[in-house]
Every structure is written in C-alpha cells, then in structure tokens.
ZADRENKE-547229 format. One record per residue: residue in one letter; x, y, z of N, C-alpha, C in turn. Coordinates in pm, whole numbers, plus 50000, padded with zeros to 5 digits. Last residue first. Layout:
// ZADRENKE-547229
AXYZXYZXYZ/...
***
This chain:
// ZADRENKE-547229
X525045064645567526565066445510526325054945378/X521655074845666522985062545689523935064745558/X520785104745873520965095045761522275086645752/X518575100046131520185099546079520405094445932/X515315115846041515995103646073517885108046057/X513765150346065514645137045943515495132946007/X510325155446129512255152846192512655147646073/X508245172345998508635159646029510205160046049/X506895202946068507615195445939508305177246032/X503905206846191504905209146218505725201446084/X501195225846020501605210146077503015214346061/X498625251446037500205249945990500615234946062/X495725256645882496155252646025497625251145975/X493015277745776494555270245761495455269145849/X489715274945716491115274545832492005270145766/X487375290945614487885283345555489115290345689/X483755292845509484665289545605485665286545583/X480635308145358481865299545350482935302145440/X477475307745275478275308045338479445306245352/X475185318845013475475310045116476925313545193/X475695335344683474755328444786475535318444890/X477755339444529476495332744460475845333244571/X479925348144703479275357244613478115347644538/X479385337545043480095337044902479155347644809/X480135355945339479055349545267479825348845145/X482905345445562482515353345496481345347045376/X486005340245693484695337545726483935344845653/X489195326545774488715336845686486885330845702/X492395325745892490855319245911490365331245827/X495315308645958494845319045919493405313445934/X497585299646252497285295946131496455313046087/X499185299946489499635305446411499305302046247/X497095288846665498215278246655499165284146511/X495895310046719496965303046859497365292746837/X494625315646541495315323446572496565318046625/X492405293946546493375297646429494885303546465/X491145305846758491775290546754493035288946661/X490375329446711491125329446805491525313246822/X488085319446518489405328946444490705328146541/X486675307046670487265298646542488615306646530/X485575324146831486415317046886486945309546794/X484575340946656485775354646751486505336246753/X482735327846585483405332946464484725335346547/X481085327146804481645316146739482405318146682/X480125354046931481235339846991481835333146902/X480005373846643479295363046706480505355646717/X480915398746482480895397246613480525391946711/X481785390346196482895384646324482765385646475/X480445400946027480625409846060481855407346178/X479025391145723479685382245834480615396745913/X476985408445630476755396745677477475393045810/X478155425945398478075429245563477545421245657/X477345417345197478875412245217478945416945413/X474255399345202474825410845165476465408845260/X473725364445125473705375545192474735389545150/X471735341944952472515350444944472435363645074/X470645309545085470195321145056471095331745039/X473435283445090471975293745171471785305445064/X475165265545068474505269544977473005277545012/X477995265245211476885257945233476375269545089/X481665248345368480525259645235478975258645239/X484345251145475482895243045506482455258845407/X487515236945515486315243945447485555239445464/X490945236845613489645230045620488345240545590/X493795223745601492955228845488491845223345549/X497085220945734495785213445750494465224345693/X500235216645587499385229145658497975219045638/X502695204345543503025214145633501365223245691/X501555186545350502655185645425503155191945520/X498465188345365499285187645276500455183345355/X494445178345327495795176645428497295175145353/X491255190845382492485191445247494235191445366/X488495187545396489405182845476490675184945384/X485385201445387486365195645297487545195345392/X482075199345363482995198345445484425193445367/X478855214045275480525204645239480905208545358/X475135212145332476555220545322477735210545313/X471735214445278473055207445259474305213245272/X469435223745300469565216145372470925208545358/X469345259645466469905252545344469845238645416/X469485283045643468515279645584468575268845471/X471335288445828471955289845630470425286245600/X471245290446103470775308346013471185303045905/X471535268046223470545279346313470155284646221/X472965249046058471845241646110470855258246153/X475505270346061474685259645946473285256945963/X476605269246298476015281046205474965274846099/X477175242546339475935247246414475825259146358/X479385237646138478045236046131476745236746239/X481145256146276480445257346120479115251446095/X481405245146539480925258446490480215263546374/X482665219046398481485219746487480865231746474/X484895227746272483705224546164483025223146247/X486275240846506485935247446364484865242246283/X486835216046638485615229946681485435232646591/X488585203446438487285193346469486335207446520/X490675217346459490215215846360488575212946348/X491315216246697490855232746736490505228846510/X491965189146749490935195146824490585209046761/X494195189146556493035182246566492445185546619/X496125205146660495495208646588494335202146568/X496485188946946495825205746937495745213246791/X497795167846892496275170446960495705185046892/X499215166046541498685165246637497685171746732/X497885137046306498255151546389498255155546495/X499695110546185498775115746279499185133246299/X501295112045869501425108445999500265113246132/X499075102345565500165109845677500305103045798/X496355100545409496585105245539497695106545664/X497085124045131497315115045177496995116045335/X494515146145013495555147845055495725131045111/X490805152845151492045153945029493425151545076/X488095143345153489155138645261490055144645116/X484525158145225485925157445084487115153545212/X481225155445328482475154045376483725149445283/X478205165745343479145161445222480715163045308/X475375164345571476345171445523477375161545435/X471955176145586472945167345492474315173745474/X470195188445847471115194345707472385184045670/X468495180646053467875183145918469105189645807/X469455170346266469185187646271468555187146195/X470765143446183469645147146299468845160646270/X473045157546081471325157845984470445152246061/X474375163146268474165168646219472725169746099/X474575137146356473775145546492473875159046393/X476165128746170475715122646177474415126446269/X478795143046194478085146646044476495141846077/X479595137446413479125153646410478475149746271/X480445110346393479765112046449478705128546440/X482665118746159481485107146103480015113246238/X484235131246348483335137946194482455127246132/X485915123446502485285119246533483795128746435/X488835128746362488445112846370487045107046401/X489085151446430488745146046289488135135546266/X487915150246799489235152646688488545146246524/X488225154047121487535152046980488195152046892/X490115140047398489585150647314489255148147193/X489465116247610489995118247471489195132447403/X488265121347934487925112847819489035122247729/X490525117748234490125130548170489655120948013/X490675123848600490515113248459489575121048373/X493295143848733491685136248738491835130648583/X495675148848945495275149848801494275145948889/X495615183649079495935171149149494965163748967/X495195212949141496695205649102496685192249137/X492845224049176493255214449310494615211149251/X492615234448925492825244349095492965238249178/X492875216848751494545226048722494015233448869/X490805199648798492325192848762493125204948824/X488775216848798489065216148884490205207048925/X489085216248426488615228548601489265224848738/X488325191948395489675194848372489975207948501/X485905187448477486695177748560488375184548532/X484585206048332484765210348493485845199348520/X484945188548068485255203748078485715206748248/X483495167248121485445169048118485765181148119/X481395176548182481855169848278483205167748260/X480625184047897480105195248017481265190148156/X480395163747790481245170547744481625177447826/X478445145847885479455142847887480775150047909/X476265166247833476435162847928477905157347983/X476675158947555476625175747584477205172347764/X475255133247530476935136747479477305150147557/X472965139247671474205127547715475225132947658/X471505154247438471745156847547473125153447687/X471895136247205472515148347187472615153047318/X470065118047323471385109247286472185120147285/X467775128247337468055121647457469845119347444/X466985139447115467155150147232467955141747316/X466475118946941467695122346919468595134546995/X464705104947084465315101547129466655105047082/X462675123647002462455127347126464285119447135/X462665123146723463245135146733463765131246916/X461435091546756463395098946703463095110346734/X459225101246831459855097846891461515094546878/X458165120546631458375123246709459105114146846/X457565099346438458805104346390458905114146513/X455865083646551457145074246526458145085846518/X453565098446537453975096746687455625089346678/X452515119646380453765108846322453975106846446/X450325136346496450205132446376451085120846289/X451385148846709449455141046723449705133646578/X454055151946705453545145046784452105139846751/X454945171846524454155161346443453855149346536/X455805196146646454635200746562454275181546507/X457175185746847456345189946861455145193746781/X459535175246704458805164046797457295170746834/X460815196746617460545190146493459085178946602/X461575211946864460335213546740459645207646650/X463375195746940462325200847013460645201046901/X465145193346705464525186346727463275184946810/X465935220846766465435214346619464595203346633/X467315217447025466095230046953465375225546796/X468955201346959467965196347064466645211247025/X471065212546774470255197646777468885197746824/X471485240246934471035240146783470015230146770/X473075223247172471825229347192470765230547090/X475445210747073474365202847051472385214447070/X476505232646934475595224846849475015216346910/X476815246847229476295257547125475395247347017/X478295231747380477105233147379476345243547267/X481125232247291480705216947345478755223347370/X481805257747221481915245447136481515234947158/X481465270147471480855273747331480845263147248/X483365260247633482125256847661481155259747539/X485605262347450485455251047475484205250547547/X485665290947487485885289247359485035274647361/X485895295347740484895305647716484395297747549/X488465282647810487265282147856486005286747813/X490235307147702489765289247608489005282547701/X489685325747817489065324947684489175313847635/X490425321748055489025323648055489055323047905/X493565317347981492425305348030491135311248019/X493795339347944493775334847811492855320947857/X493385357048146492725361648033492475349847909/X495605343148266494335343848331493175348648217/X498075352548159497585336448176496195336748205/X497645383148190497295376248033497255363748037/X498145377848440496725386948420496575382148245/X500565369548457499815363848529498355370148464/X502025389548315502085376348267501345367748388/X501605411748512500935410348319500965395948302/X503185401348717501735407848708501005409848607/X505685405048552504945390148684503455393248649/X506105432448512505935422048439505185408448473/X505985442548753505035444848711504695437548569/X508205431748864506985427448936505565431848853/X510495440448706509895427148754508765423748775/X510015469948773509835465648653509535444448641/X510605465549058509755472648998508565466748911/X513115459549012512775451749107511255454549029/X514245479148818514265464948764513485456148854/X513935503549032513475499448887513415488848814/X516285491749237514515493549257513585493749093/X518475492849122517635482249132516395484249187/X518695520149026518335512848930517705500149011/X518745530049283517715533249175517465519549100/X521555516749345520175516649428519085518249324/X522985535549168522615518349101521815518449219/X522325558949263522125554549112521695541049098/X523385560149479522285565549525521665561249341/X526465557549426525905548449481523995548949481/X526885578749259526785565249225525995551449237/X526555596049455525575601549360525315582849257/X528775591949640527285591549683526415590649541/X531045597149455530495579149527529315575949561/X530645623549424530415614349282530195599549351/X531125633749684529675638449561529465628349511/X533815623349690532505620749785531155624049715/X534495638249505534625625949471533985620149579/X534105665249620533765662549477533645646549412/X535715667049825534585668249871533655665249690/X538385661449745537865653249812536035651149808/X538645687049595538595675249519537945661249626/X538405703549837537985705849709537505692449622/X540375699650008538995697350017538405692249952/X542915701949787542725680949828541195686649925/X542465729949818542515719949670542195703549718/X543065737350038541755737349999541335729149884/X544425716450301544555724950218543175727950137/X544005687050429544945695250446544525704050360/X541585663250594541975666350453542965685450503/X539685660750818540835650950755541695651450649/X537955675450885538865670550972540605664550908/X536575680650647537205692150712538225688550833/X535315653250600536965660950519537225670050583/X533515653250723534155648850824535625651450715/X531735675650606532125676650739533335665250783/X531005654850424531945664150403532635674250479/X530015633350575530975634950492531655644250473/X527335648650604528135648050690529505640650684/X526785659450378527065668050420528285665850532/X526225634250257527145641050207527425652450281/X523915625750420525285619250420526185628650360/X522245643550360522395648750476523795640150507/X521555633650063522145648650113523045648250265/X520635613850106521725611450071522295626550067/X518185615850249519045604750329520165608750275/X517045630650093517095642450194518115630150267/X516425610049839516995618249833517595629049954/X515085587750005516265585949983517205600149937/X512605598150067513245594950177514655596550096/X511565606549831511145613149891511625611550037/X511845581249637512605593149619512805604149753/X511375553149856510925563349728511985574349761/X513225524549956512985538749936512165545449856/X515605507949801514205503849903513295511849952/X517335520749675516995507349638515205500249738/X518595539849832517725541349713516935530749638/X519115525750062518025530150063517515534949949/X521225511849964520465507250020519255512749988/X522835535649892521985529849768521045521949815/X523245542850166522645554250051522145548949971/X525125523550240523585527850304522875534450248/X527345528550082526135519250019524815518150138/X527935551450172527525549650026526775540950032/X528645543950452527755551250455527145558350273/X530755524650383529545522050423528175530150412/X532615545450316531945534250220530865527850280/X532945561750570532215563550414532095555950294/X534325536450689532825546250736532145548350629/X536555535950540535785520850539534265525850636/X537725555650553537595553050421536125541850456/X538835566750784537565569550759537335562350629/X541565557150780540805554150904539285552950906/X543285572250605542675558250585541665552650690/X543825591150739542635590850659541995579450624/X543885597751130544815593750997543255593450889/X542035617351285542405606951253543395604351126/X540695642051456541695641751352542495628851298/X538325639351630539875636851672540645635251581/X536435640851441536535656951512537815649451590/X535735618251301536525626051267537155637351371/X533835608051487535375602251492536245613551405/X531615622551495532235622451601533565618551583/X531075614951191531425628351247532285629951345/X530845586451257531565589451149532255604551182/X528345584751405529545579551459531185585451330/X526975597351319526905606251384528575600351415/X526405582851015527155594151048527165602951178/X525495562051196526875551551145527515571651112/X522695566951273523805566551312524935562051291/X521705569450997521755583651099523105578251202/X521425545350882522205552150832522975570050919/X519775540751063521305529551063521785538751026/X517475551651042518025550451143519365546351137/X517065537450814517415554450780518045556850940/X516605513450790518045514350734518105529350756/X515125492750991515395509351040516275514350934/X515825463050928514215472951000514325482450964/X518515462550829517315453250768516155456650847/X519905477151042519965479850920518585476450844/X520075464551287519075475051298519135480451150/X521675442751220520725443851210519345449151229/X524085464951146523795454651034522305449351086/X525435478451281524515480851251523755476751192/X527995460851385526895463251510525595465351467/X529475466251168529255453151136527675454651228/X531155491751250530085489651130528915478251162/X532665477551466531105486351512530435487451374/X534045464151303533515455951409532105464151465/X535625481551160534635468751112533885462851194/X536685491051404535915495451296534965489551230/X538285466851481537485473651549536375481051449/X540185464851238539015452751259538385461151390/X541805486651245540385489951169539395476951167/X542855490451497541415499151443540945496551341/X544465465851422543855463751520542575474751494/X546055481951223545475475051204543875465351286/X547155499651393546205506051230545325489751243/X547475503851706547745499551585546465501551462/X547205509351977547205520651908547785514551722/X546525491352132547545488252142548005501052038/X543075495852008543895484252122545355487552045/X542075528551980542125510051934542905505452050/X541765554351928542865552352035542955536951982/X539955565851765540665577151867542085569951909/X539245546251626539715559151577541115564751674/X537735532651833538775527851753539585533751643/X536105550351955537085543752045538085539151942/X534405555651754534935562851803536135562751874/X532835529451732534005539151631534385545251659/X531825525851972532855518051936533685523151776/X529945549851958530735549752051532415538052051/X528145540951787528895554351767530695552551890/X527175516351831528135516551693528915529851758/X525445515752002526825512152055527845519951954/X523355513951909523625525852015524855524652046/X523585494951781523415503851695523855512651787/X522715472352022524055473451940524255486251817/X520445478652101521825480452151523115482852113/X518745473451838518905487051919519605490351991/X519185443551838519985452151727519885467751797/X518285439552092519445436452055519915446551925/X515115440552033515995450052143517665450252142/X514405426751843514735440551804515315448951913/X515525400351950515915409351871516065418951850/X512755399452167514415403852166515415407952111/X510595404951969510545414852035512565413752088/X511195376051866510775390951780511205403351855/X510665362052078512075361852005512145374651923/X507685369452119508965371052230510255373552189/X506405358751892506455376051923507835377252032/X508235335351763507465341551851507785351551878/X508685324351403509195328051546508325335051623/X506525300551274506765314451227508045314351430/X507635268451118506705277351262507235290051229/X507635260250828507705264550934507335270751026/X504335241750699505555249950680505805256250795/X503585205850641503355221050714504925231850690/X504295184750492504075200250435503375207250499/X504625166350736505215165950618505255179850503/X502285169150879503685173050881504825173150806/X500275153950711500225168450710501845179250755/X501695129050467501395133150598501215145250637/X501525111750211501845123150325500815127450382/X501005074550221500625092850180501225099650260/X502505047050098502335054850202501945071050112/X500995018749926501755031449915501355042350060/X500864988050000500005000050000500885012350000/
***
C-alpha cells in the first residue's frame, strides 16, 4: 500500500514568537547605540594604538549596525554618520575613515533601492554633508577639500544610482509578473469561454430542432416524434458528457491534482458530428484530400474538429439550406479546412465576426499561428475556411 503524506510533512515552518521578535529588536537597538561609541574608540585610540587592530574594530562597530539595518536602514544610516562625524573631530589618519564612508555609500543605495525618492533623496544629502564635514577634519589644504569633497559627491551620487536602478528592475519585475499572470488568466478564461461554446452551442442548435421538429408532428407521426424525442436524449448525454470533462479538467489545474480526463475530439470523430448533424435536418458532404500521413497533432486536431462543429451549428441555426461540404484538404506542412453551404445570398456585411463563434474559430486559428477567413460567398450561402500549419517531420540519421 503506498504510504501518503502526511500533514507534517508540508506544514511549513513555525513562524518565530512575538517574544524572540521582540528580543531581537531589542538587541539590534543596543548594538546600533553602541556603533557610535565603538568607532569612536577605535579611531581615537584601538587596542595597542595599531592601524590594524582599528580597523578590525571599525569593522567591528560597522558590522553592530547590520541588524538594525534590515528594520530601520534610515536610522542605521543616521547613526553610522553621527559615529563617522564624532570620529573625525579627533583628527584621525585618513585611511581610518575610508571604510565609514563606504559604508555610509552603500547605506545610501540601500536606501535608494528600498525607498521612494522622497526618503532617499534628503538620506543622501544629509550623508554628504556629513561626509563632508568629516573632510574638514581630515583633509589639508583647499585643493585636496575641494577635490575630496567632489569625489564624495560622485560615490554618493553613484551609489544613490545603482540603488535606483535596482529598485526599477525590482519594479519593473513585478510588474511584468503581474501582466504575465493577468494575460495567463485572460487566456484561460478564453479557452474556457471557447470550449464551453463549442461543446454546447451544436448540441443545443440539435435539441432545439429537434424540440420542434417532435412537437409540431407529435398528434400526427407519433414514430417520427419519437426519434426527434430520442435524438434530444442521445445529443443531450453527449453535451452532458462534454460539460463533465470540461469542469473535471477545472478543477484538475485548481486542486493541482490529476483527474481522469475522456479523449479530446478530433477529425476522427466527423462521422459522428456529420451524423447529429442531419439529425438537425442538414445533409452534410464530407471531401478527405491529401494522403493521410502521419497523425496530427492534439491541438490541431481539436481546434480543427471545433471549427467544423461551429460551422456547422452556424449551418443548422441561420443557412437555411439543407446541405453544406465539408472539405478536409491535408498537405505537408498545413491542414485545409472548408465548410461551404449553399443558403440564401447575403449582403457582404453579413459576416461581421461579432458572434462567439466566429471570435472563437478565428482565436483558435490564431493560437496555433494559422489563418481563418469567414465570409458569405458571392452566389449565395456561406463559407469557412482554416489554415492550420503542421509541424515539418524530423529527418531520421541519415545512413553513410
């Protein structure tokens, strides 16, 4: 017996408790309060008064702000320059400050990156200022200010750039995600929209025809009202059928779990449509052209087989005609299919494309990069015609 999972098995992690939550944030608030004061110390004086020793100190109070950073980054950033300022005002060697104001750049893009304009810009001023305050400590003469305070400009302005930019691509991501979810969603409702049309539109046609046909000759052909009755019964079941793979597929792809799904329709099954077709009262003529090849495949076959379904439930409602073709023309690369009927002549403004059926033939066509054309003929009646494209056949290794 195959084992199932188990709910523990895909429960997902325990979230942490408000408690742990709450310590944290008291921790990183310590340690941020600290930063100023441990840069300062390691400026001013370090262990043993070595460069080196200050600047893993240094690194060491940077490092303090790191997770009041990921909550508070404008807070972080406030204090890493108070600590920055303060250290300057003891005149430090220079190299001393390098690894502050690099930090305090990419706190800048940080925030341009996570930020609207409206924080990040007054965040990256008030760094540069205090930057440039801390050259007045550290820098000799007016020319090395000068230039100092210009290439601080340009790190900030850099940094405060590519931030931008990744917010824009982050952005731009998401709003792509968001189309390509909203056009998946558009397109399922329309081949939903397409496939309930197609599975009830002819038989309905059927059962309306037949309705009628059972009604006006009930007192009078009780035999021939009872085919009509039992060609309601048989057209109904199929519809029914149809109706039930449709939802069964439905609720396949929102539970993600398969279900058993009957064989989609296909060319193969045109004996049967021809056949619930003059049920209706309209004789239809079916042309096979072309060798029959290698099988096609599903999804042209299916969106072939709607097409002449559609056609001929147009057929049966508004050609007024009792006969229409069907022509099947199969070449090497493209699937040829026509339906013609011989109705009553209509004016060219006829076929206008703004009936379901037409939109969903044409949008079948479409989505397998074929063509479709719909339109009354010039003698009278109707005509249909798909060109479906068939993939080209692999060619085998050839042998030496």
């Amino acid at each position: 017996m195959p084992a199932t999972a188990t709910p523990s098995t895909t429960a997902a992690p325990a979230a942490p408790s408000p408690l742990t939550g709450r310590v944290s944030g008291v921790l990183a608030w310590c340690m941020a309060a600290a930063h100023p004061f441990v840069l300062f110390f390691g400026v001013q004086a370090g262990p043993f008064r070595s460069t080196e020793l200050r600047l893993v100190l240094i690194t060491t109070g940077i490092g303090m702000l790191l997770p009041l950073a990921r909550r508070r980054p404008e807070t972080a950033l406030g204090l890493l320059l108070v600590g920055l300022f303060a250290a300057a005002t003891t005149r430090p060697a220079p190299e001393l400050v390098y690894l502050p104001v690099l930090a305090a750049d990419v706190g800048v893009g940080w925030l341009a990156a996570r930020r609207p304009l409206r924080v990040a810009v007054p965040a990256a001023l008030v760094a540069l200022l205090a930057q440039i305050g801390t050259a007045l400590y550290t820098t000799s003469g007016q020319n090395v200010f000068v230039t100092t305070s210009l290439a601080l400009a340009l790190a900030l302005l850099t940094a405060g750039l590519l931030g931008r930019s990744v917010r824009e691509r982050r952005t731009h991501a998401s709003e792509l995600r968001a189309r390509t979810a909203a056009e998946a969603v558009t397109a399922e409702r329309l081949r939903i929209a397409r496939e309930l049309h197609d599975v009830i539109a002819h038989s309905i046609g059927v059962i309306a025809i037949q309705a009628g046909v059972g009604r006006r000759v009930i007192d009078t052909q009780p035999a021939e009202a009872r085919n009509a009755l039992a060609t309601i019964e048989t057209t109904s079941r199929e519809t029914l059928a149809g109706l039930r793979r449709t939802l069964g597929a439905l609720r396949a792809s929102a539970m993600d779990t398969p279900a058993p799904r009957d064989p989609a329709p296909g060319l193969a099954d045109l004996d049967r449509l021809v056949a619930s077709t003059a049920d209706a009262g309209v004789r239809v003529e079916v042309r096979h052209l072309g060798g029959p090849g290698r099988s096609l495949p599903p999804e042209v076959d299916l969106a072939a087989y709607r097409i002449v379904q559609e056609s001929l439930t147009n057929v049966v409602r508004h050609a007024s005609t009792p006969a229409c073709r069907v022509t099947v023309d199969r070449s090497e690369d493209t699937l040829l299919v026509e339906i013609a009927d011989d109705g009553p002549a209509k004016p060219p403004t006829a076929a206008t494309g703004a009936g379901y059926g037409i939109v969903g033939m044409r949008e079948r066509a479409a989505l397998l990069g074929g063509r479709f054309s719909a339109g009354p003929r010039p003698g009278g009646g109707f005509h249909v015609t798909a060109a479906l494209p068939l993939p080209l056949p692999q060619e085998g290794p050839r042998v030496p």
